[in-house]
MARDRENBA-557740 format. One record per atom (N, C-alpha, C, O): x, y, z. Coordinates in steps of 0.1 Angstrom, whole numbers, plus 5000, padded with zeros to 4 digits. Atoms other than C-alpha are relative to their C-alpha. Layout:
<sites>
XYZ
...
</sites>
This chain:
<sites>
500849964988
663832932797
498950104995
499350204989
501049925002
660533092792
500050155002
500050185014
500549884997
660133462789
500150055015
501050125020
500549934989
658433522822
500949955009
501050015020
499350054989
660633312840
501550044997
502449975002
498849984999
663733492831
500050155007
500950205014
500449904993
661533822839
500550025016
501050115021
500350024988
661133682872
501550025006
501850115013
498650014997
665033602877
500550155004
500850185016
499549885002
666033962867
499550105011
500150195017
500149914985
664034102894
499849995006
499150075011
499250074989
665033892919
501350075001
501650125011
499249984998
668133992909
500250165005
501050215013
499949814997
667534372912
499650005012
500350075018
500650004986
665734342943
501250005011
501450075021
499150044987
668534202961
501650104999
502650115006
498749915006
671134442946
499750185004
500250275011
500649814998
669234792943
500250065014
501150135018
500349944983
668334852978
501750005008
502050105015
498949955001
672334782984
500450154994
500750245002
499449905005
673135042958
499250135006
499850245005
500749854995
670935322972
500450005014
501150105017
499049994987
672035263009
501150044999
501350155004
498750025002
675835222997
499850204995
500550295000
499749835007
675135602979
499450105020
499950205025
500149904989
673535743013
501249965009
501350015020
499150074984
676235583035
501550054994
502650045000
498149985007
679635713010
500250095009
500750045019
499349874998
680336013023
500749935019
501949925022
499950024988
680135883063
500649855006
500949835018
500350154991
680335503068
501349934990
501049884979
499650075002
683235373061
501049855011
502149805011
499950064984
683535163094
500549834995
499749764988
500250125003
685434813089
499849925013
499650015021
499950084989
685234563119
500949945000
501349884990
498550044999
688134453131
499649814997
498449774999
500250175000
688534013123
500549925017
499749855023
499950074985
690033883157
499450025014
499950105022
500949954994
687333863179
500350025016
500549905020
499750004989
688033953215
498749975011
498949905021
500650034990
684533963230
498750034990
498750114981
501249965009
681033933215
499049905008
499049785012
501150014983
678133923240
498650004991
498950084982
501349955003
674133923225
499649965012
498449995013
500650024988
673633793260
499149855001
498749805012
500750135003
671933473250
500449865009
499649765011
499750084991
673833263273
499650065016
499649985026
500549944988
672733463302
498949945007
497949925000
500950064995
670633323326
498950075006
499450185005
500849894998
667433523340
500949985020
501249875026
499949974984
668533623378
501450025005
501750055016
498450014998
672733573370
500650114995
500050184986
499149935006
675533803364
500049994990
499649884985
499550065017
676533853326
501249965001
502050045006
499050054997
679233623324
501350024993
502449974997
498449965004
681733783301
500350165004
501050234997
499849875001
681634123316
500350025022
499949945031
499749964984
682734273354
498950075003
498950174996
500949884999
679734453368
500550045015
501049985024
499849874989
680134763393
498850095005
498150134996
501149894999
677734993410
498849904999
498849785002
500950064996
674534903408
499449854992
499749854980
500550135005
672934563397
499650024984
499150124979
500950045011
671834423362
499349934997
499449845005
500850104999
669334223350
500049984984
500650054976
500050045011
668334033318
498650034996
497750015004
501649885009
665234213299
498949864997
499149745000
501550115003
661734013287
500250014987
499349974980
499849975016
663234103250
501949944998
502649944988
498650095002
666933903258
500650105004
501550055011
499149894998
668534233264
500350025012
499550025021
499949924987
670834373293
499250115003
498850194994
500349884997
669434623314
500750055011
501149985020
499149894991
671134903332
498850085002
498050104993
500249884992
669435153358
501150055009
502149975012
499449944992
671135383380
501550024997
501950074987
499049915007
674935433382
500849865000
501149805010
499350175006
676735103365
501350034991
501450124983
499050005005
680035033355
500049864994
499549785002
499650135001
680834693331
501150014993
501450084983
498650015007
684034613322
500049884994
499749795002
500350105012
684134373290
501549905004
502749955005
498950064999
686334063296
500949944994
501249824994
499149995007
688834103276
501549995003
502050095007
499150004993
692233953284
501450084994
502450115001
498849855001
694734213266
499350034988
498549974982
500349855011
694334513242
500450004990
501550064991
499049935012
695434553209
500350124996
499450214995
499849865006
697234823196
498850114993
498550234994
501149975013
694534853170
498249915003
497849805004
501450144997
691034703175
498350114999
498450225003
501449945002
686934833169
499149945013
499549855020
501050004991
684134833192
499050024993
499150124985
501349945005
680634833182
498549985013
498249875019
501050034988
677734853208
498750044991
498550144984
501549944999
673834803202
499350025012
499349945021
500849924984
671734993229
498550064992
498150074980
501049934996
668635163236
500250115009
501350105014
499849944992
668135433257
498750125001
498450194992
501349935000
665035623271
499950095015
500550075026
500149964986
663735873294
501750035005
502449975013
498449984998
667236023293
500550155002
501650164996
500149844997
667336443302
501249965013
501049925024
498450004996
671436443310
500349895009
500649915021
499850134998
671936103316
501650014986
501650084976
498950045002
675535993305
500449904996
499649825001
499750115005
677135703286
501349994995
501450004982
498649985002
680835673286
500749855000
500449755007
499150085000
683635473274
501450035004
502150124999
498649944995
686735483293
500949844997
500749724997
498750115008
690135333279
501350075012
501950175013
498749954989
692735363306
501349874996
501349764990
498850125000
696435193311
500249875009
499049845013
500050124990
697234893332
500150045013
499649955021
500249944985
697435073363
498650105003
498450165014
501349904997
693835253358
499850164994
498950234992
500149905003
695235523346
499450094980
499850084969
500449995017
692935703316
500750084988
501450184989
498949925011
694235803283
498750034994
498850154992
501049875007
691135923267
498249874998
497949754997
501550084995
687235843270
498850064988
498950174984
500949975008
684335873247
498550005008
497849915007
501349964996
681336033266
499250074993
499550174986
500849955005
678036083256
498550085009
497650025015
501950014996
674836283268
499550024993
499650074982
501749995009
671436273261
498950055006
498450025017
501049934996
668936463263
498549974992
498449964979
500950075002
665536343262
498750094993
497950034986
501049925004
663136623253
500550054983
499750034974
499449985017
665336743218
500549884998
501049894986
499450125014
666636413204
501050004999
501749934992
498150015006
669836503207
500849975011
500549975023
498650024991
673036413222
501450064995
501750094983
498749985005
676636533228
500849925003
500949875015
498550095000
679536323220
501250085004
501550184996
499249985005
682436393232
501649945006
501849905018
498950054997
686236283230
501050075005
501650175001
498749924994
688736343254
501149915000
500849795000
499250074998
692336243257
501050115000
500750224995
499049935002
696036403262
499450145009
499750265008
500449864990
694136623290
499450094994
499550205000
500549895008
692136823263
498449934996
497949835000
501550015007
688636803245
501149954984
502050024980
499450045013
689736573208
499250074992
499850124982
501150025010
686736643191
498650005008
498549925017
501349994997
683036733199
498849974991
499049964979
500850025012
679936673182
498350005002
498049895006
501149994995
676236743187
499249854990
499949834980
500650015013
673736493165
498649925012
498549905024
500950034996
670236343165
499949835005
500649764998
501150134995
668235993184
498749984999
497950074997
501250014995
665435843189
500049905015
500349785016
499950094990
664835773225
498849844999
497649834996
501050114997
663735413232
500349894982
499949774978
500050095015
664935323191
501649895003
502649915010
498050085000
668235043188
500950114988
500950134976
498449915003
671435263183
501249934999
501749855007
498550065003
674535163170
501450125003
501750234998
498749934998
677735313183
500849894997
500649775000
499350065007
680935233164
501650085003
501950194999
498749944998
684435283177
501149924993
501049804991
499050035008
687735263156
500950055004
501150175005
498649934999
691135283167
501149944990
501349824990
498750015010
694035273139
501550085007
501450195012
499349955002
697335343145
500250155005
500850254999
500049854993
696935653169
498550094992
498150214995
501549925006
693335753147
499149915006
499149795006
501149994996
690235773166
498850014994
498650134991
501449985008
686535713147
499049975007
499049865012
501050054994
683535733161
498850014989
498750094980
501150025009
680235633146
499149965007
499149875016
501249984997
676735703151
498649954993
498050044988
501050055011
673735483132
500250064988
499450134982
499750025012
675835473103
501050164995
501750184985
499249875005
677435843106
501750045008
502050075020
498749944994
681135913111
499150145007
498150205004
500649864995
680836203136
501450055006
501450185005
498949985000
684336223149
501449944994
501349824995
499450045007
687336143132
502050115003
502450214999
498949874992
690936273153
501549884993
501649774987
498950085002
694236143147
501550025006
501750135013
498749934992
697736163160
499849965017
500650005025
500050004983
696536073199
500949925004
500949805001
499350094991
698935943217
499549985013
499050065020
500550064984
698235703248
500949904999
501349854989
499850094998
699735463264
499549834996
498449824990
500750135004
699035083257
498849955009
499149945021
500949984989
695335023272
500349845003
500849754996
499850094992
695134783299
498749935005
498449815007
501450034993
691434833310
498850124995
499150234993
500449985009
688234903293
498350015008
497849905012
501550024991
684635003312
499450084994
499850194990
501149935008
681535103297
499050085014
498749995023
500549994990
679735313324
498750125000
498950234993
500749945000
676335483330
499550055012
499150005022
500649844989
675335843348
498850034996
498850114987
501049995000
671635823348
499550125010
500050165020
501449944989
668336053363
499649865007
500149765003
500650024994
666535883385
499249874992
499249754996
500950105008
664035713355
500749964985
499949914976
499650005010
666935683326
499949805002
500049745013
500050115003
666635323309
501149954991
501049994979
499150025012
669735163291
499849884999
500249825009
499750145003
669234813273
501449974985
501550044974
499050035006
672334673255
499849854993
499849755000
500650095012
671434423225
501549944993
501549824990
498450035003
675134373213
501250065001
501150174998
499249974997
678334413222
501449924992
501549804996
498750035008
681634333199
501250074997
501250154988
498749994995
685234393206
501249924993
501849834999
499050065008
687734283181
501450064991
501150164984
498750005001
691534303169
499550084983
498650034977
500149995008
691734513139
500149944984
500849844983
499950085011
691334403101
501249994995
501650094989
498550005009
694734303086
499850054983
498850044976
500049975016
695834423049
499449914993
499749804998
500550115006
693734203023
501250004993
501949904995
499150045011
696134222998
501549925006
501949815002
499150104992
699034133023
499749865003
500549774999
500550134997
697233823038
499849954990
500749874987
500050085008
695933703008
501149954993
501149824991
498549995006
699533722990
500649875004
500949774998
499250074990
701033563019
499749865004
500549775004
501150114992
698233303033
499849934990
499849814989
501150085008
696433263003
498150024999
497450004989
500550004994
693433323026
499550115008
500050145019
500249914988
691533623040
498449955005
497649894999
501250014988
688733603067
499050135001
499650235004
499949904998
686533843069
498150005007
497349935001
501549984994
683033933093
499550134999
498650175005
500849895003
682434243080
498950014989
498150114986
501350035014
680134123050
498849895006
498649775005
501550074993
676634063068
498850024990
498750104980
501450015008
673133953056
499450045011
499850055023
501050034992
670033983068
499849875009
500449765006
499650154996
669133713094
499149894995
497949914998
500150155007
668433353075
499550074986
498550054981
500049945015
668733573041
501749954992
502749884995
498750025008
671033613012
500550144994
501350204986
500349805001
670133983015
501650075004
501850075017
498749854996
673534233020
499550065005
498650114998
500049884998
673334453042
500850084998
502050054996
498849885008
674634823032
501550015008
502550055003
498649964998
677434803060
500949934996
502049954999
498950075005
679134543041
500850094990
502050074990
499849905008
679734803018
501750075001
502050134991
498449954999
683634923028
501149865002
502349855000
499050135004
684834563032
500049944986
501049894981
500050015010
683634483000
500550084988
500650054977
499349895008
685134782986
501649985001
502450014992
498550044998
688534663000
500449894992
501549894985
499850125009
688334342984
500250064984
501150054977
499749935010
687734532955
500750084992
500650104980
499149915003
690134752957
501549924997
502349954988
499050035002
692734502962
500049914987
501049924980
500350075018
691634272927
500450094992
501250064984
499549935015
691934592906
501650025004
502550034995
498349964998
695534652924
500949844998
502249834999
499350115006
696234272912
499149924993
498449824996
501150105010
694634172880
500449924998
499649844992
500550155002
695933872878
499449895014
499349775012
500650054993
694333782911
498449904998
497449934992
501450084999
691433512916
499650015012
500450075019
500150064993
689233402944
498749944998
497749984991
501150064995
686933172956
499450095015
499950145025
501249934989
683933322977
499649885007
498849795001
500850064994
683333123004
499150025012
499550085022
500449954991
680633133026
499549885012
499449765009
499850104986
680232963064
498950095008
498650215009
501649964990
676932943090
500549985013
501649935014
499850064985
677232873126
498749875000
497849844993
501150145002
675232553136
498849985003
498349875005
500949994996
672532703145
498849954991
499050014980
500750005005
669332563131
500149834987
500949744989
499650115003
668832293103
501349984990
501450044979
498750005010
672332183085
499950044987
500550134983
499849965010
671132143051
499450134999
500450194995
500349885001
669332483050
500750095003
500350204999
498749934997
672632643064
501149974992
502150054993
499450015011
674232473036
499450094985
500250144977
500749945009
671932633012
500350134994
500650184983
500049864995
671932963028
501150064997
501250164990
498749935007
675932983025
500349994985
500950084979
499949995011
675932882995
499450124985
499950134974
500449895007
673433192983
500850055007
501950025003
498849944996
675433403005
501050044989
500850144982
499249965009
678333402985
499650024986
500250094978
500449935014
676533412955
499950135000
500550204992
500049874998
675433742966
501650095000
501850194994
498949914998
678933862976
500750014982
501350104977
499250035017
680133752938
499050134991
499450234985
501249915011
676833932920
500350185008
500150285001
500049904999
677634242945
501950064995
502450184995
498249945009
681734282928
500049994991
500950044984
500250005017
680534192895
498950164995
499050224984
501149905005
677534502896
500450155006
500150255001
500049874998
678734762919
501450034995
501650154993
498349975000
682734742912
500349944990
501549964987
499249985013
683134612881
501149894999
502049914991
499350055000
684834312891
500049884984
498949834980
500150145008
685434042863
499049845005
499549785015
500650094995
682933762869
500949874999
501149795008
498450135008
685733502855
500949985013
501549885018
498850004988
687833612884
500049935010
501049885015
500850074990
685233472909
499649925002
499049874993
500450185000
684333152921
499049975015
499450065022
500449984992
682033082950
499649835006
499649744998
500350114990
681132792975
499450035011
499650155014
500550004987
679332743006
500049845010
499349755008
499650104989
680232493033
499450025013
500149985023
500850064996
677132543056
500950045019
501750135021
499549984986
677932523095
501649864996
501749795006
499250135003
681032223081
501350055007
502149985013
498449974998
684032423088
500250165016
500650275017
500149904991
683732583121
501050055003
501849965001
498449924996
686932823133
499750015014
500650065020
500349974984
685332833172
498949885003
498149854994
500750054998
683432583190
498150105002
498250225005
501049985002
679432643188
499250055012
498550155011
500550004986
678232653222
500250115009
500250085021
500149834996
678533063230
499650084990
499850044979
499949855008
677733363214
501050034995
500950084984
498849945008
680933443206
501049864991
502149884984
499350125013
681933043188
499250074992
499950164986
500949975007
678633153169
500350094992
500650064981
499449865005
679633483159
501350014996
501650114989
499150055004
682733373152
499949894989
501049874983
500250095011
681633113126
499050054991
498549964984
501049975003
679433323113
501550114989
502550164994
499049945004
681633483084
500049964978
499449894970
499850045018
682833503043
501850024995
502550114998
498850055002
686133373031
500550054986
499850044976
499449995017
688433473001
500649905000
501349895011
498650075001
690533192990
500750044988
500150064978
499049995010
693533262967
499949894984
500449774986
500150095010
692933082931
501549954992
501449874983
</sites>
């Protein structure tokens, strides 16, 4: 191969790697957020019709509508409860929002039992002139955890909730900000997202994702053969990583060095959106990428790794929602 054309390769390859490793170093200390795999509810609203209810959620209080940018929109004083037919013990939440024109306006998640009654809630205000908002968590009849930090009104925000095994995490455009443990509650029953607006507060809601926590890799794979996992995203129709892949890929990693004689195949899988072979392609870089990022940041053995892409071929959910889609949308270990 010519010189220039192996140039070229090399920084392709860094391109797509670097910008990983310098995120991954601002994000250690705070972000280690996994997403749970069993999806219970995942909304971008895309099935929504202009003038209809949103059809996987209960709305209360005052009306919603669907935005000129795909987005719900919330004014005034709205309750939606996500429909979700039971709770797991263990499970994450992640919401993308906006929020503008907001001087003590409210934004609360309440987690109650089967009878209504709440076991602890994660409210936020915002205040529109400083940038800032307070978070905070209550449960067990007390204040958990408080926490002041900055926004930008009118920018997309990510909030990120984690429950483990009685530990509570919340997360803020990439920053742990609370982190409690030991809460005891009952088993939740019911789950409503609700906003305490001014007069001119704006809330649009861009995604919504609701799912059963991540099982042990090392266990499942052992066992199965087989782990699943949607926490290792690209950009959209890339082969780009984004940095929050960054703690599931670290798990995988962690579990290879805890069994060197482990193998796998990297497989990666599209939803059917768009044209087939180009979604064959796509997964197929995909997992290249996930191989080049355990061979460069972690040190994995390249030998160990094997990779494929199988395209929209092997769907786990029918296609025809937001949440088959997002559900087929994913990167596979298989056991060698």
């Amino acid at each position: 191969m010519p010189l220039r054309h192996l140039l070229s390769l090399a920084a392709t390859v860094s391109s797509l790697l670097l910008p990983l490793h310098l995120k991954a170093q601002e994000l250690a200390e705070g972000w280690d957020f996994i997403p749970g795999e069993k999806l219970l509810l995942y909304d971008d609203f895309t099935d929504m019709a202009k003038g209809a209810a949103p059809p996987h959620w209960k709305v209360r209080g005052a009306s919603v509508r669907l935005g000129s940018d795909g987005r719900l929109v919330l004014r005034q004083e709205t309750q939606l409860y996500p429909n979700v037919a039971a709770w797991p013990r263990n499970y994450t939440l992640e919401l993308d929002f906006t929020i503008q024109k907001t001087e003590n306006s409210d934004l609360t998640w309440t987690f109650a039992n089967a009878d209504g009654e709440e076991q602890w809630k994660l409210w936020i205000r915002f205040t529109d002139e400083s940038k800032t908002f307070d978070a905070h968590l209550e449960g067990e009849g007390t204040e958990l955890g408080g926490v002041s930090a900055k926004y930008e009104p009118g920018q997309l925000n990510t909030l990120n909730l984690w429950t483990q095994e009685g530990r509570i995490r919340v997360y803020f455009n990439k920053d742990r900000l609370i982190d409690v443990n030991q809460v005891k509650s009952q088993p939740i029953g019911q789950v409503w997202l609700s906003l305490s607006p001014n007069e001119e507060t704006v809330v649009t809601i861009a995604r919504c994702r609701i799912a059963e926590s991540t099982p042990d890799i090392t266990k499942t794979i052992l066992s199965t053969g087989r782990f699943v996992t949607h926490g290792i995203t690209f950009d959209v129709n890339s082969d780009r990583l984004r940095p929050e892949s960054m703690p599931v890929l670290k798990m995988v990693a962690d579990a290879m060095t805890a069994q060197p004689a482990l193998k796998l195949r990297i497989e990666g899988h599209t939803d059917s959106s768009g044209d087939a072979a180009k979604n064959l392609d796509l997964s197929r870089r995909r997992a290249q990428s996930v191989k080049e990022a355990l061979v460069s940041h972690f040190k994995i053995d390249a030998a160990r790794l094997s990779t494929e892409g199988f395209g929209s071929s092997k769907p786990l959910s029918p296609n025809d929602t937001p949440q088959g889609r997002a559900n087929n949308r994913r990167v596979e270990f298989a056991k060698l």
